[in-house]
N, C-alpha and C positions, 0 to 999 in steps of 0.2 A: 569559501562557503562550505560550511561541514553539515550534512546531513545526517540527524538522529533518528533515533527510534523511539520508544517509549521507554528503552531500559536504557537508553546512552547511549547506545552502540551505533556505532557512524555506518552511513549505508552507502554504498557505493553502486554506481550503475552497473547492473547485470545480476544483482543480491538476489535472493530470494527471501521473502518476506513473509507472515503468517500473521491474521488478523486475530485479534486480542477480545474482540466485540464483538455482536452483532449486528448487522449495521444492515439499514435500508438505502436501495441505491436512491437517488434523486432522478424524481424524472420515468421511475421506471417500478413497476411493480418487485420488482427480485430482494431478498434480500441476502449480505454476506453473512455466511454462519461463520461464530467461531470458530478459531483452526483450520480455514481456508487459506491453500499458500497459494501464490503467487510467485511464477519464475523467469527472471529477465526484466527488472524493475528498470524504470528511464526517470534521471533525477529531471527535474523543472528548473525554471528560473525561481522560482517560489521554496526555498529550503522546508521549508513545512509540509511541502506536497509530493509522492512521487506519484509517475502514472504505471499502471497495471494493464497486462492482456488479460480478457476473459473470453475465452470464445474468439466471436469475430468484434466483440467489443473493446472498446478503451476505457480505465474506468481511473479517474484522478482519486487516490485515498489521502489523509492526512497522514503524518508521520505518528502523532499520537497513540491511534489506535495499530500499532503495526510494531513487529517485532521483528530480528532477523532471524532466517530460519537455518 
């Protein structure tokens, strides 16, 4: 299982990662501005998805919208 980004680039657990979009969370008023990085990524079972720390939150992104940083 090989985990991408949006440019191709394989991401491995611990990456740090930087959102591409704008994106509104689900479920929650907040939304992610672009250029928000993210440090200490945890892959899933799901290659499409890694999860993020925010805060005291956990926040599941797609790989899509995500770059490595």
């Amino acid at each position: 299982m090989s985990v991408r980004d949006s440019n191709g680039n394989e991401l491995n657990q611990g990456d740090s990662v930087q959102v591409i979009k704008d994106l509104k969370v689900k479920g929650s008023s907040d939304i992610l501005k672009r250029g928000e990085t993210f440090k200490n990524i945890r892959l899933t079972e799901n290659d499409e998805e890694v999860e993020c720390g925010q805060g005291r939150n956990t926040v599941v992104l797609k790989t899509c919208f995500l770059k490595k940083a």
